[in-house]
C-alpha positions in Angstrom: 399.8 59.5 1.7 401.1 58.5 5.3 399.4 55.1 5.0 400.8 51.8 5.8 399.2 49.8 3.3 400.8 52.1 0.9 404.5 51.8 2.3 405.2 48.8 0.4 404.6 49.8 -2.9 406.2 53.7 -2.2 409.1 52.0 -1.5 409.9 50.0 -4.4 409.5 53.1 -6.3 412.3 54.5 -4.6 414.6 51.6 -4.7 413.7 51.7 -8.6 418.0 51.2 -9.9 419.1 54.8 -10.6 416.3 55.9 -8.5 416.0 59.8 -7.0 413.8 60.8 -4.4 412.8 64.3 -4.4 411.3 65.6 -1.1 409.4 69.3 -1.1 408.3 71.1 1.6 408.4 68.5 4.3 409.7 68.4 7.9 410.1 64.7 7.2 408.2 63.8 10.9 405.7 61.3 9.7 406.2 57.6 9.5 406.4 55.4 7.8 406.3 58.0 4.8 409.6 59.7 6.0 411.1 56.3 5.4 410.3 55.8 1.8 412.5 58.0 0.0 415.8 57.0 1.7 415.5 53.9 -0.1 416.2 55.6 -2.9 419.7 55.5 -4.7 420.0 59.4 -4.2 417.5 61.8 -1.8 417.4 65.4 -2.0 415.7 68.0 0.6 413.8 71.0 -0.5 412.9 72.5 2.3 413.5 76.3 4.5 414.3 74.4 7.6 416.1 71.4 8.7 414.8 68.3 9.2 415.6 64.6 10.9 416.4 63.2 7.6 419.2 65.8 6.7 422.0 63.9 6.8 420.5 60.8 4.8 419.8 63.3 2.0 422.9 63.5 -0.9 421.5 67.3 -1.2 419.8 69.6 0.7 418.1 73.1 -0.5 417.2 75.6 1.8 414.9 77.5 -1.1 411.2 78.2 -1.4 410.0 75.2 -3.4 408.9 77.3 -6.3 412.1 79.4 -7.0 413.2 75.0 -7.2 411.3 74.0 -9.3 411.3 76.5 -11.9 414.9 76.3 -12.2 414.5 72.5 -12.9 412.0 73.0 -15.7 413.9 75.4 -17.3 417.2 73.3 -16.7 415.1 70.5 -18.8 413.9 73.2 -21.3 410.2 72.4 -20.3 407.6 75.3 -19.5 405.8 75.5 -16.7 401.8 75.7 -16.9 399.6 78.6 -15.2 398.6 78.0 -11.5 395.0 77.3 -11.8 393.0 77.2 -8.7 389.4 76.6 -8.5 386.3 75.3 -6.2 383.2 73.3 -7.0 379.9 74.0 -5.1 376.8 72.2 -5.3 373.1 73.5 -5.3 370.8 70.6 -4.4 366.8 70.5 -3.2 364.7 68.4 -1.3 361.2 69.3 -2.6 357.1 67.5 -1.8 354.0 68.1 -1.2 352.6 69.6 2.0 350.3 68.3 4.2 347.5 69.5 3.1 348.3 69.1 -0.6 349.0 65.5 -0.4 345.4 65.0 1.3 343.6 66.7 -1.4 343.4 67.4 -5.1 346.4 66.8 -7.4 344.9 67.8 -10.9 347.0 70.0 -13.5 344.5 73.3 -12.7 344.5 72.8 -8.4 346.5 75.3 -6.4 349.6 73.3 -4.9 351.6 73.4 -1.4 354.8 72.5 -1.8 357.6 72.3 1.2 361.0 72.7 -0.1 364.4 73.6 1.0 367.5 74.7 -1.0 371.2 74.1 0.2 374.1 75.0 -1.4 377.6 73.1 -0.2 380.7 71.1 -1.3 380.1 67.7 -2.9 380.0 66.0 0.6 377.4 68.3 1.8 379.8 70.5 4.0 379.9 74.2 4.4 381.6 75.9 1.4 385.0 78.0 2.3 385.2 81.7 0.4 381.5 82.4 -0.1 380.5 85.6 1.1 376.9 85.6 0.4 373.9 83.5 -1.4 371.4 85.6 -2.9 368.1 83.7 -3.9 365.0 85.1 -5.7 362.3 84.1 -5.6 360.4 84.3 -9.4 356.8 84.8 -9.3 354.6 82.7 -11.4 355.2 82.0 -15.2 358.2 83.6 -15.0 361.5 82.3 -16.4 364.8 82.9 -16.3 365.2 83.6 -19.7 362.9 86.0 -19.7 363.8 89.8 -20.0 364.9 91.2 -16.8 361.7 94.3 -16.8 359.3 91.1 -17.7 360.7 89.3 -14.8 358.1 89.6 -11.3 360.5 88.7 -8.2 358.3 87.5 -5.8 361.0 87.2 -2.7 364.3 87.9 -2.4 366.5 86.3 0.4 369.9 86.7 1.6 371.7 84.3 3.2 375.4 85.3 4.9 376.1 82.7 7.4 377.1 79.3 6.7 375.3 76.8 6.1 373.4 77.8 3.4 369.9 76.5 3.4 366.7 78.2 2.2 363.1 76.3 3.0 360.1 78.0 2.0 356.5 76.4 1.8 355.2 77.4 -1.5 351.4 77.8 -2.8 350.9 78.0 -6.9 348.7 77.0 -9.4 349.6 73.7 -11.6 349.0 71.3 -9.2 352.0 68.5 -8.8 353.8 69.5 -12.0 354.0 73.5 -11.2 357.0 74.3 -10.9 359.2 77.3 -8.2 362.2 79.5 -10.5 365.1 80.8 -8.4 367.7 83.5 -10.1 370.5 82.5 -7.1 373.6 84.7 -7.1 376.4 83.7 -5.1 379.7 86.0 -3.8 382.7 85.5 -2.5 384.7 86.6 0.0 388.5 87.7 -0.8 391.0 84.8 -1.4 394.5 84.7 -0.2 397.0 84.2 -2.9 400.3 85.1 -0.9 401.7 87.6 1.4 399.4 90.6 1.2 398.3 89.4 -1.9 394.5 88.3 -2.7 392.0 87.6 -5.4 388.2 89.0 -5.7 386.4 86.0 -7.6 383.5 87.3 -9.7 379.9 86.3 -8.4 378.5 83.4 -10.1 374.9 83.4 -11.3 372.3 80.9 -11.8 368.8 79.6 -13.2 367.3 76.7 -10.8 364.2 75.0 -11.1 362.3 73.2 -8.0 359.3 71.1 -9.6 356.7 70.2 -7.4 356.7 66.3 -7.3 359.4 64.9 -5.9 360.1 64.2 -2.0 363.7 63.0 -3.0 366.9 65.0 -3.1 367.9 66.4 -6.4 370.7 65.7 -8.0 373.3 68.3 -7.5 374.1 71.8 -9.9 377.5 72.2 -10.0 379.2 75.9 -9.3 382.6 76.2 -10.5 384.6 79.7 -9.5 388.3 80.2 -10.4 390.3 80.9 -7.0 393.3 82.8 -8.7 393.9 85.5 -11.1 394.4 83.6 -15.1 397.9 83.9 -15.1 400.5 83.1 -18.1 402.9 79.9 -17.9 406.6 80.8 -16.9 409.0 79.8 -19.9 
């Protein structure tokens, strides 16, 4: 990190006795960070161009950093683990009674009005990258997800394809405050870049969700995990 409360304590590690600072894939630009490993006993480059700290370094590579470092951990007889790429998304609600509801009665048997809305982002609420589409239905009542697929009544279905993803609904059912709305949700993604002219399809990810009819509070948050890459063996 290009921080200066950090600077301190980078460079000691690099002025460690026998110490060898290994740069990858830097133009070595920033400061004070560019700085750091020149403290070191020895510096070495890995990089396709030059940069201002070329003639400080005791070597200098001009090699895509992978071809690198795959020689090293086979020079040291260590293998080298599968790339594994992959994205988190969160499904979270905000769900209470409507107006009307929360005027009148709230017994187990009295139809209920709830407000709600359904938003699916990263864990600091931002718009998610690679998603294509959100597909949410909307179960009818009694119905749950475990159910057999021909038992299963879809009362609405929804697509949503632009970013950011957020369904609200207002909601009538029997049960009063503890009914309860299903959701089946299916989410897919777009295409992801793994190198030149090279990409990977991620399958769609689906999902049972629940929105109870108390509440007025934000859930907390379902996590969505996708793999962004292909499974691919370790390189011995």
């Amino acid at each position: 990190p290009n921080h200066p409360a950090m600077a301190d304590d980078q460079a000691e590690l690099c002025v460690a006795p026998g110490g060898v600072a290994i740069c990858l894939g830097t133009s070595m630009q920033m400061t004070p960070a560019r700085d750091w490993p020149c403290k070191a006993d020895k510096m070495v480059i890995v990089n396709l161009q030059p940069t201002v700290r070329d003639d400080k370094a005791a070597l200098v590579i001009r090699a895509p950093i992978d071809d690198v470092l795959v020689g090293v951990m086979r020079h040291l007889s260590l293998p080298v683990p599968p790339f594994e790429r992959s994205e988190s998304f969160y499904l979270r609600h905000q769900a209470g009674p409507a107006a009307s509801a929360a005027s009148g009665a709230e017994g187990l048997g009295a139809p209920w009005s709830m407000i709600w809305a359904l938003h699916l982002a990263d864990h600091c609420g931002a718009p998610c990258g690679y998603i294509e589409k959100l597909v949410v239905m909307i179960l009818g009542e009694g119905n749950s997800g475990a159910a057999a697929e021909d038992e299963v009544a879809v009362a609405e279905t929804v697509t949503l394809s632009r970013q950011p993803f957020k369904l609200e609904r207002s909601t009538t059912i029997e049960g009063g405050a503890a009914a309860e709305v299903r959701l089946a949700i299916t989410v897919h993604f777009d295409k992801v870049p793994t190198g030149r002219n090279a990409f990977f399809q991620p399958d769609s990810i689906e999902a049972q969700y629940t929105i109870r009819g108390s509440g007025g509070v934000v859930s907390e948050p379902t996590e969505l995990r996708v793999p962004l890459c292909p499974p691919a063996p370790g390189l011995a």
